[in-house]
C-alpha positions in Angstrom: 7.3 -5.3 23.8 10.8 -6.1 25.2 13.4 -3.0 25.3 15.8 -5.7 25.1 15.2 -5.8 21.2 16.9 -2.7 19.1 15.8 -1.3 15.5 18.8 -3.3 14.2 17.7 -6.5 15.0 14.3 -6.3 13.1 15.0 -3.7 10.1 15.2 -4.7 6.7 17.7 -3.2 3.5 16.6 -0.2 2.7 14.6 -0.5 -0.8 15.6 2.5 -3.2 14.8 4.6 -6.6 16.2 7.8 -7.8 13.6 10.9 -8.2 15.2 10.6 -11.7 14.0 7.0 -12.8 11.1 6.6 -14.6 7.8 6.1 -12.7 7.5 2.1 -14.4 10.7 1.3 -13.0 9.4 2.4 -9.6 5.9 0.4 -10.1 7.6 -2.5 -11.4 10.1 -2.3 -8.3 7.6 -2.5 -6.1 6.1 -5.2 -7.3 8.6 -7.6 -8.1 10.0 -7.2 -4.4 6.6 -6.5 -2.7 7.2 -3.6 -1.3 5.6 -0.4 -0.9 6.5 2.3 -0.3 10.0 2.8 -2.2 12.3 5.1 -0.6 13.3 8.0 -3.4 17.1 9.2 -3.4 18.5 11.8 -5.3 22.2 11.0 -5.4 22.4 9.4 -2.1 20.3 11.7 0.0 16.7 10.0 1.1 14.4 12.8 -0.4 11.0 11.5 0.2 9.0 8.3 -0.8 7.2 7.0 -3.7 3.9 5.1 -2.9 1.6 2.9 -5.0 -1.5 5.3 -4.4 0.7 8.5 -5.5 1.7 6.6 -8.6 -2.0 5.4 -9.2 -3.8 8.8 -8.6 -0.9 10.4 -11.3 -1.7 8.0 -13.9 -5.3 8.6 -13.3 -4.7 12.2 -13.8 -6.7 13.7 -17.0 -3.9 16.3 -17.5 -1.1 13.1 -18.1 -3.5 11.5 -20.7 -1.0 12.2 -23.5 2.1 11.1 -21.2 3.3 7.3 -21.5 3.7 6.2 -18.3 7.3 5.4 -19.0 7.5 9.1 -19.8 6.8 10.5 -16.4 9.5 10.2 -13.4 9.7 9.9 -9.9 9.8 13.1 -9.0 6.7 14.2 -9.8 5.2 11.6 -7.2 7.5 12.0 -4.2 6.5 12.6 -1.2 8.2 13.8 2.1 6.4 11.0 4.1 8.8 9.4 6.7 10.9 9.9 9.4 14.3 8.5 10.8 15.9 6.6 13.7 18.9 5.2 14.3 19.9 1.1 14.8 21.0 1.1 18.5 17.2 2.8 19.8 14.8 0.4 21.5 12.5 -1.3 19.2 9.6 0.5 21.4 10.4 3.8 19.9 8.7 2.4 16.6 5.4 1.7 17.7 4.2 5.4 17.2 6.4 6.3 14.5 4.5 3.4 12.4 1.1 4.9 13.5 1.7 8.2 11.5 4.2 6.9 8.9 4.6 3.8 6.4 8.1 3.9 6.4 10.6 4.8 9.2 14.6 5.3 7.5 17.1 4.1 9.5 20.5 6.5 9.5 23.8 4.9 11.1 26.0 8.1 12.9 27.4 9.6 9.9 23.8 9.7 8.1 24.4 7.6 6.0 21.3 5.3 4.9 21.6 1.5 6.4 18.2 0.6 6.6 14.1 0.5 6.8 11.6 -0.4 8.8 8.0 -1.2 8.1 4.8 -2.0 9.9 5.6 -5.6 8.4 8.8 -5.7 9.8 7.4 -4.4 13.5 4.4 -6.9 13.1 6.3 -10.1 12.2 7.8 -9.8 15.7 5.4 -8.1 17.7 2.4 -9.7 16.7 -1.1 -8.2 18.9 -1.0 -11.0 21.3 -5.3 -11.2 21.1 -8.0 -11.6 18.4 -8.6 -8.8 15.4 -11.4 -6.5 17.9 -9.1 -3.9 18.3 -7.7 -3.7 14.7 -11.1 -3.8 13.1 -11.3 -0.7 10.6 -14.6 0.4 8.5 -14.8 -1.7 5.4 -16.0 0.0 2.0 -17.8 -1.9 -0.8 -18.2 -1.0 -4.5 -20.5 -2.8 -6.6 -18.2 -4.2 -9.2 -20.4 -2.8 -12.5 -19.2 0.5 -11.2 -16.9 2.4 -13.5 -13.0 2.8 -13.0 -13.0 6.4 -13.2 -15.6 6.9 -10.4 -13.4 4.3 -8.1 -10.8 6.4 -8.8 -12.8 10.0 -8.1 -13.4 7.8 -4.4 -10.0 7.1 -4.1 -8.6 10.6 -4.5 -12.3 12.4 -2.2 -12.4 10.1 0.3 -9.5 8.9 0.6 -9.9 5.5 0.5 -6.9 3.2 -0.2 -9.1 -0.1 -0.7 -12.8 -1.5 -1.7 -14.7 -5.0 -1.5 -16.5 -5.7 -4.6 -19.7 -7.0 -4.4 -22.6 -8.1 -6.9 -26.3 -8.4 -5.7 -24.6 -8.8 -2.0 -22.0 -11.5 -3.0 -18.4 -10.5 -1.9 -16.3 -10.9 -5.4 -13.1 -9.7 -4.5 -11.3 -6.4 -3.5 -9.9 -3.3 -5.5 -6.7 -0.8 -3.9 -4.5 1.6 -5.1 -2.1 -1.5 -6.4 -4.8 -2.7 -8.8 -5.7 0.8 -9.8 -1.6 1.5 -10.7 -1.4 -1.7 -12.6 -4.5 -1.0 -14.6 -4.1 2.4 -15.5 -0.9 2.0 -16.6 -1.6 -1.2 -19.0 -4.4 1.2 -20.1 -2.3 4.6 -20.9 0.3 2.1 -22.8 -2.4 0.3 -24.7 -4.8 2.8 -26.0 -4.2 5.4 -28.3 -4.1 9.1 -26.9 -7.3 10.5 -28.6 -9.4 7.5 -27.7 -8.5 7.4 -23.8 -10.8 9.6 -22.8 -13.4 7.9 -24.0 -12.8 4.6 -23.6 -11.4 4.8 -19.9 -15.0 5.1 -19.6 -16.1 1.9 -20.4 -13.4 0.2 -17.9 -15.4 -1.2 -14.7 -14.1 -2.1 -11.6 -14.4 -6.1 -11.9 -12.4 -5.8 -14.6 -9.3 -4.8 -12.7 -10.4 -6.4 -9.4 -8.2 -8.8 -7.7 -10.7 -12.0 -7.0 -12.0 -14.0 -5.4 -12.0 -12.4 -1.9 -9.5 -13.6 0.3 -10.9 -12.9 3.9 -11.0 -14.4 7.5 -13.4 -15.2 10.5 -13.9 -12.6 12.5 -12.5 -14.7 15.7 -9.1 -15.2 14.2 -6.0 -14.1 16.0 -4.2 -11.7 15.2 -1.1 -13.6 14.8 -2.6 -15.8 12.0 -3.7 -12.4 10.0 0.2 -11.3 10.5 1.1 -14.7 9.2 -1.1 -14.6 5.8 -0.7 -11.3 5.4 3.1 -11.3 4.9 2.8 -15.0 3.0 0.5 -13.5 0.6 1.9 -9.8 0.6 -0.8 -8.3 0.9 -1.8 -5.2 3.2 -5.6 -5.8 4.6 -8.1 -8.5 5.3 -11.6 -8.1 5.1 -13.0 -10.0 8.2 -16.5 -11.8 8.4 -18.8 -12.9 11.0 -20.8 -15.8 9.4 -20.0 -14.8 6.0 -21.5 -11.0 6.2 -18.9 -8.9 5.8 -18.0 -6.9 9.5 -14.4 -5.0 8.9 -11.3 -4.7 7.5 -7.9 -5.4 9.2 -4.8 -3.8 7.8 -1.1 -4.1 8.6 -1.5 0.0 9.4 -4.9 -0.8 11.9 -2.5 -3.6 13.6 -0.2 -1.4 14.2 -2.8 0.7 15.8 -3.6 -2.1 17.9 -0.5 -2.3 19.8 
């Protein structure tokens, strides 16, 4: 990585919601613009972030059943989970920053917000110059008759972000904390308070699934994960050898990999 390069050169507008708005608005943010997470201001000052897994483990909260998800705010799912630099440092200074943190805030002298940086941002100019080895995380697998409310019980225990679905062995497709958000809140906004409960239980994982699996050889570069990754928007890549599932690459483990 050259020193040459500074934090200005590479970071993006900072992508904002107020700890006031209204916890669709922040969902809805995210995915029209594809980002994730959203940094949360209240009046100007950067309190915290908002991330698709906080929003997805609120709405799958028993004690909000009777709570329209337009009812709930922002606040309630910020987090303080970032750190700052400034746009004249060395692009270098990033590379552990984006280990611990998915969003580094970028202050100009005065502290004034001017920018963000994440690992997309490092990765579509630092690509690992090798193959995936390196960025090869643990890959998890749910059978996709398994039941929302258990994925979600897994989300939340194990902390686990992201699943590949399978059926009698066959790789279907893959289930994160984006799906989950989306689904439970087309769920709390379609059915009836006193029957959510009970019905939440019938909801199964290929049912909110994203399919069919999109995944890549396990001898592909690095680079050319980078490269669909960002032209897709998406944040992992299950990686086969053969067809049998081996891994999972994220944008997070890349960064790792550096």
């Amino acid at each position: 990585m050259t020193k040459h390069l500074l934090i200005k050169d590479i970071m993006a507008k900072p992508t904002t919601i107020s700890k006031s708005a209204k916890l669709t608005e922040a969902l809805d943010k995210m995915l029209d613009e594809g980002i994730d997470p959203l940094i949360a201001l209240n009046n100007a000052t950067v309190v915290g972030t908002v991330s698709r897994q906080a929003i997805a483990e609120k709405l799958g909260n028993k004690q909000n059943t009777g709570l329209a998800p337009s009812a709930i705010h922002v606040a309630s799912v910020v987090a303080e989970d970032f750190t700052s630099v400034y746009p004249d440092e060395s692009v270098d200074v990033l590379v552990p920053l984006l280990q611990r943190y998915k969003l580094v805030v970028v202050y100009d002298t005065d502290h004034k917000l001017i920018g963000q940086v994440t690992a997309g941002d490092l990765l579509r100019k630092y690509p690992p110059a090798d193959g995936v080895e390196l960025a090869l995380e643990r890959v998890v697998t749910i059978e996709s008759d398994e039941r929302v409310v258990h994925l979600r019980r897994r989300m939340v225990d194990d902390k686990i972000t992201r699943f590949v679905v399978t059926e009698n062995d066959k790789l279907l497709g893959i289930v994160t904390e984006t799906d989950m958000a989306i689904s439970l809140r087309k769920f709390r906004e379609s059915v009836k308070d006193q029957h959510q409960d009970h019905q939440i239980r019938n909801l199964l994982v290929k049912d909110i699934m994203s399919a069919p699996l999109f995944s890549m050889e396990r001898d592909v570069l690095s680079a050319t994960v980078i490269d669909a990754m960002l032209k897709k928007n998406i944040s992992s890549v299950p990686i086969t050898d053969k067809g049998k599932l081996v891994g999972m690459v994220t944008r997070h483990s890349l960064v790792m990999a550096l």
